[in-house]
C-alpha positions in Angstrom: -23.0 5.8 36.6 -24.8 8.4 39.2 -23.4 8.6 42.2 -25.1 10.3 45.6 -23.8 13.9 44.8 -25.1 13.7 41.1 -21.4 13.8 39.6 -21.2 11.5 37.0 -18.1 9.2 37.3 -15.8 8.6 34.2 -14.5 5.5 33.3 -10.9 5.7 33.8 -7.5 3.2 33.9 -7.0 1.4 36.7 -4.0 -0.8 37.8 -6.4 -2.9 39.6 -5.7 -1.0 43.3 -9.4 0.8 43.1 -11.2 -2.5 43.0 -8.9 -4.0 45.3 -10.4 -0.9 47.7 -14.3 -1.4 46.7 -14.0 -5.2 47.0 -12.5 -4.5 50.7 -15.2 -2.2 51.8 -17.5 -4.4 53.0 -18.0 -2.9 56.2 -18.7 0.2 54.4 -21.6 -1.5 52.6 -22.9 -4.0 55.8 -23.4 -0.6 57.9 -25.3 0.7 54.8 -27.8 -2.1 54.3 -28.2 -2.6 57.9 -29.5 1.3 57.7 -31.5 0.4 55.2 -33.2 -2.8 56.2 -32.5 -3.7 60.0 -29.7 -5.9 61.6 -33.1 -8.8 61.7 -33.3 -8.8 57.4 -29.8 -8.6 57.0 -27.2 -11.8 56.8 -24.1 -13.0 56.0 -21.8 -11.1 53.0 -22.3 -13.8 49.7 -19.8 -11.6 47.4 -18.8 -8.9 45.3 -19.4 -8.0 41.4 -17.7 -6.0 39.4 -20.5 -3.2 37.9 -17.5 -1.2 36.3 -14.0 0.5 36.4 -15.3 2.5 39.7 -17.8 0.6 41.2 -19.0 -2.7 42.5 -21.8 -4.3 44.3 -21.2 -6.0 47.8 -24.1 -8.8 48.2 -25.8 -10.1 51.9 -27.9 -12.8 52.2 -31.9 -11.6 52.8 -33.4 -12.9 55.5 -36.8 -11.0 54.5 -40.3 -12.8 55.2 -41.5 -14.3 51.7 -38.0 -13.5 49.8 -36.6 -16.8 50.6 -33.3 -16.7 48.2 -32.7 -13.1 47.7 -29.8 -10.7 48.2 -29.3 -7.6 49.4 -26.9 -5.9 47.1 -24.9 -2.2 48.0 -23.3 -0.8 45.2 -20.1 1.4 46.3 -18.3 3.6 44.0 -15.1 5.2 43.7 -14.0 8.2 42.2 -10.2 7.7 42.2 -7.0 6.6 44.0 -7.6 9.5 46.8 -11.1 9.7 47.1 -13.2 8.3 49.7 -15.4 5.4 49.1 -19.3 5.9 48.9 -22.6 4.6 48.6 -24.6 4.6 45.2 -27.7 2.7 46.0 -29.3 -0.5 48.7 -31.4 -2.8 46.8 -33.0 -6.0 46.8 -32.6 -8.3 44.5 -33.1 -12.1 43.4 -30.4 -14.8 43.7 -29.9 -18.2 41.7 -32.7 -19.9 43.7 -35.0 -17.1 44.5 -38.6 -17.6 43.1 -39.3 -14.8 40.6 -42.1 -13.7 38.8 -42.1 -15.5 34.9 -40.6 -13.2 32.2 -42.7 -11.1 30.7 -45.5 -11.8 27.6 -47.4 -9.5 26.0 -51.0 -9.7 26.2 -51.8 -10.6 23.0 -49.7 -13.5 23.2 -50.8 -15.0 26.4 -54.1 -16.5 24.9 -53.1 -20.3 24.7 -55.4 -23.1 23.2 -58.3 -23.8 24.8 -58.1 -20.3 26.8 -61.1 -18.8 25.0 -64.6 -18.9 26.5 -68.2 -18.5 25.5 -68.3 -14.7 24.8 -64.5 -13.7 24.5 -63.6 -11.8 21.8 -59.4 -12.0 20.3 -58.7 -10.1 17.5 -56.4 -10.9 15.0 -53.4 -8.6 13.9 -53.4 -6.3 10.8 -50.1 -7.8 9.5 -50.8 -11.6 10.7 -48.5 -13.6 8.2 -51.1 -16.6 8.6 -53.7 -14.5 6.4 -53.2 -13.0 3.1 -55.9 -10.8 1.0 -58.5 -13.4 -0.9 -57.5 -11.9 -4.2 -54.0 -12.3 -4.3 -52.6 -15.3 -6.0 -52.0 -18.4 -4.4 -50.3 -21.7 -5.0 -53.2 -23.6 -3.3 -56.2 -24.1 -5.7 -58.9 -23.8 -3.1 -57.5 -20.7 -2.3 -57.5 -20.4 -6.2 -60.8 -20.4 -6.4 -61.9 -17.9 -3.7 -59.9 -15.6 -5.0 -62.6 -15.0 -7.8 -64.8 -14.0 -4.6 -63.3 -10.6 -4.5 -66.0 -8.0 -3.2 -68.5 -10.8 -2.4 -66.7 -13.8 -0.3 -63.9 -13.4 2.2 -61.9 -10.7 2.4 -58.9 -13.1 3.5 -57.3 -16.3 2.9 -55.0 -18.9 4.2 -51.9 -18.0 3.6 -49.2 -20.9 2.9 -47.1 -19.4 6.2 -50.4 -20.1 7.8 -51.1 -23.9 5.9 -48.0 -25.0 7.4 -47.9 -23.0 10.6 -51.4 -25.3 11.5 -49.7 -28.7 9.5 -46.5 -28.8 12.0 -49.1 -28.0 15.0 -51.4 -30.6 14.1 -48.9 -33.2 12.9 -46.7 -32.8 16.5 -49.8 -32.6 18.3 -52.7 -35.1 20.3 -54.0 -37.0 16.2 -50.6 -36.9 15.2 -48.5 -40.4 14.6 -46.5 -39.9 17.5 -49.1 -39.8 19.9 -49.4 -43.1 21.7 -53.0 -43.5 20.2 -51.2 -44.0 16.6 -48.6 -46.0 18.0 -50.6 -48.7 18.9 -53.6 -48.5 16.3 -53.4 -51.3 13.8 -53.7 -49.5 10.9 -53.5 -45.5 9.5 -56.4 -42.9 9.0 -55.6 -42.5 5.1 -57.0 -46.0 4.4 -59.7 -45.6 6.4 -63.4 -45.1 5.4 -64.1 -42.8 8.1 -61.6 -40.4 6.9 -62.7 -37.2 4.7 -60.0 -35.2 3.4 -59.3 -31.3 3.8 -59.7 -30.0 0.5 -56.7 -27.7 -1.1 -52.8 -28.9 -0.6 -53.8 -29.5 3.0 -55.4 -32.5 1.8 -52.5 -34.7 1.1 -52.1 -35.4 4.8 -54.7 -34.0 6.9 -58.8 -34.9 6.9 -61.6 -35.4 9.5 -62.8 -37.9 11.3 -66.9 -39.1 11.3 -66.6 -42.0 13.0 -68.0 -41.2 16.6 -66.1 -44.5 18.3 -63.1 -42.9 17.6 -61.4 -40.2 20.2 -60.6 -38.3 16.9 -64.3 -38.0 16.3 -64.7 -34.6 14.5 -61.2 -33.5 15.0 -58.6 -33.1 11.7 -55.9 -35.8 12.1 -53.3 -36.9 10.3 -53.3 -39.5 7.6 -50.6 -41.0 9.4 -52.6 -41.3 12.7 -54.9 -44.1 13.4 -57.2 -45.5 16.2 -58.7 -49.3 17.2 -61.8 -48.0 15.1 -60.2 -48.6 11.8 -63.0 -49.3 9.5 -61.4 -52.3 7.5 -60.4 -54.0 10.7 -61.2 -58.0 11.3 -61.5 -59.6 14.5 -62.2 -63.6 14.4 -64.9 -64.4 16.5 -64.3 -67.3 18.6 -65.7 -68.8 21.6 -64.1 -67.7 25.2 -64.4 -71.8 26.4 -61.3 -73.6 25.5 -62.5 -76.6 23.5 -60.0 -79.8 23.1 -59.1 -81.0 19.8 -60.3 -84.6 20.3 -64.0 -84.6 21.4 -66.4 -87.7 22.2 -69.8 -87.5 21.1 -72.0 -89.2 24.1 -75.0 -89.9 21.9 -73.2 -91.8 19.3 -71.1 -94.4 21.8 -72.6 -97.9 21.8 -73.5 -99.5 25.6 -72.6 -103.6 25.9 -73.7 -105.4 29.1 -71.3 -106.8 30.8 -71.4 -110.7 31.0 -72.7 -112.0 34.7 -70.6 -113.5 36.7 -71.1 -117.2 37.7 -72.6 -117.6 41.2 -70.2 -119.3 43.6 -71.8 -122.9 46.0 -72.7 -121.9 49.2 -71.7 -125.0 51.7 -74.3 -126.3 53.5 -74.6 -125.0 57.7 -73.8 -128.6 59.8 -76.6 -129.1 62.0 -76.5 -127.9 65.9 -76.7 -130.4 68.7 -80.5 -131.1 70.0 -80.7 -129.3 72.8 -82.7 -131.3 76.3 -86.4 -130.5 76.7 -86.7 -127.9 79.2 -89.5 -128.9 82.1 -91.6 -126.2 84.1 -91.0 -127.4 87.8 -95.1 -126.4 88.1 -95.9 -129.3 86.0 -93.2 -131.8 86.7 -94.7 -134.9 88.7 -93.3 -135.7 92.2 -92.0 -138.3 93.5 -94.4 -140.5 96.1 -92.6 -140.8 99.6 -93.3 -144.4 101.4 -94.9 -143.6 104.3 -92.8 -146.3 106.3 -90.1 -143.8 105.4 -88.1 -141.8 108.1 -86.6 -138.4 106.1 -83.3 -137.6 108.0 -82.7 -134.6 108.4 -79.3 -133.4 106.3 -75.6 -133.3 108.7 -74.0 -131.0 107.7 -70.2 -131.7 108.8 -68.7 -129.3 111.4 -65.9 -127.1 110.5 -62.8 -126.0 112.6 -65.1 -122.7 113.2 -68.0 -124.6 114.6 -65.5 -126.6 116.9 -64.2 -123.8 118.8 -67.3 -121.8 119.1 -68.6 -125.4 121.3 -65.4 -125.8 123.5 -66.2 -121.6 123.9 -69.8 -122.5 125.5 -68.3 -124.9 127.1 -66.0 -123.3 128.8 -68.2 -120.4 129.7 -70.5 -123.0 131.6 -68.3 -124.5 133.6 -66.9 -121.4 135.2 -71.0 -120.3 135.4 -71.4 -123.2 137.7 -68.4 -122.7 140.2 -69.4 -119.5 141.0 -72.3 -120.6 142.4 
């Protein structure tokens, strides 16, 4: 390990008393970091890890804008028993929650499915073990029969790292029979009439679909896959209206009137009392008066009213004539 005054430390037997000094410098390393970064980026002491016989690394919590779970981390070394403590190096690093960058890929194998574009160009290795030289034997008899292309067909060939390389990928993948489109098709793509088969040993359990109902439509699936576009499926055609088991034909039902009922005597009305001839007063004849005849006039009989309205006048009278 390098320490400040480029002397290189030796890895050397220790009874445990020089880590017991770099764990307890952690004042040492706080001052050190807080040199480095600021008391405002600097928190509270996490731990200490052993790097190796001499040295260690004291860790702080990071309170740095956009490092949200990092540490600072001050290694301290030690050269022996009798030698001061000092300072190899301040860095920042991540912690077990801090959001890192993804590990590294190479380019070449970055390109996923579906990642190339109109126009992009990916080139294929030298060495890729999916290809293998058109005239080189092979246990595949398409491959068989290339081979007597040599100098005028292909230069390469499927190799059979690369025939099952693409059958896992294709039998695992979206017209494989564990996709939930196989799991609930009625029947399989190997007995159906839409299937063509890949020719050479891929045959036995790949093909293409033709049928352009299908969501497999001019993709390879698997014999095993299948779809609700089978071609030998039968669906029973029935009406949507509930119809009873028992039904009465109107047109066929004979109509009987019903016998009439007999008609019930009606008693006679008793007859009303003759009523007396009314007379017009203007045409009644009147009665002839003798003329010998006195009419007296009517008396009508005095009341107890009448009575004491006479002995009133009376009395009014007679005191009208004494005063005079």
């Amino acid at each position: 390990m390098r320490q400040n005054g480029g002397m290189t430390l030796l890895l050397t037997l220790d009874d445990g008393s020089i880590q017991r000094k770099l764990a307890e410098a952690v004042d040492l390393a706080r001052d050190a970091v807080l040199a480095d970064a600021g008391p405002d980026q600097v928190g509270a002491h996490v731990g200490v890890e052993r790097e190796d016989a001499v040295s260690a690394s004291h860790l702080f919590e990071a309170t740095v804008s956009g490092y949200r779970g990092w540490r600072w981390s001050v290694t301290v070394a030690l050269a022996g028993a009798d030698q001061p403590i000092t300072i190899s190096e301040v860095v920042l690093i991540p912690g077990p929650e801090a959001r890192v960058a993804p590990a590294w890929v190479p380019w070449d194998r970055r390109v996923q499915a579906g990642d190339l574009g109109v126009g992009d160009i990916f080139p294929t290795e030298k060495d890729d073990p999916r290809l293998a030289p058109a005239y080189l034997a092979s246990d595949d008899p398409a491959v068989e029969a290339v081979a007597m292309e040599t100098g005028l067909g292909r230069v390469h060939v499927l190799s059979r790292y690369g025939r099952l390389d693409a059958a896992a990928r294709w039998h695992g993948g979206e017209f494989g029979p564990r996709s939930d489109m196989a799991r609930s098709a009625p029947d399989v793509c190997g007995s159906c009439g839409f299937f063509v088969p890949l020719a050479g040993s891929l045959s036995a359990a790949f093909g293409a679909c033709t049928n352009d109902i299908s969501p497999a439509d001019g993709h390879v699936v698997d014999v095993e896959y299948g779809c609700g576009a089978h071609s030998e499926i039968e669906v029973e055609v029935t009406s949507s209206v509930p119809v009873a088991e028992l039904v009465y034909d109107d047109s066929l039902i004979d109509y009987e009137a019903a016998p009439e009922a007999p008609a019930e005597e009606t008693p006679e009305p008793e007859p009303e009392p003759a009523e007396a001839p009314v007379v017009d007063e203007a045409e009644a004849p009147i009665a002839e008066v003798p003329e010998t005849a006195e009419v007296q006039p009517e008396v009508e009989p005095e009341t107890a009213e009448d009575t004491e309205t006479t002995a009133d006048e009376a009395q009014v009278e007679a005191e009208s004539a004494s005063e005079h």
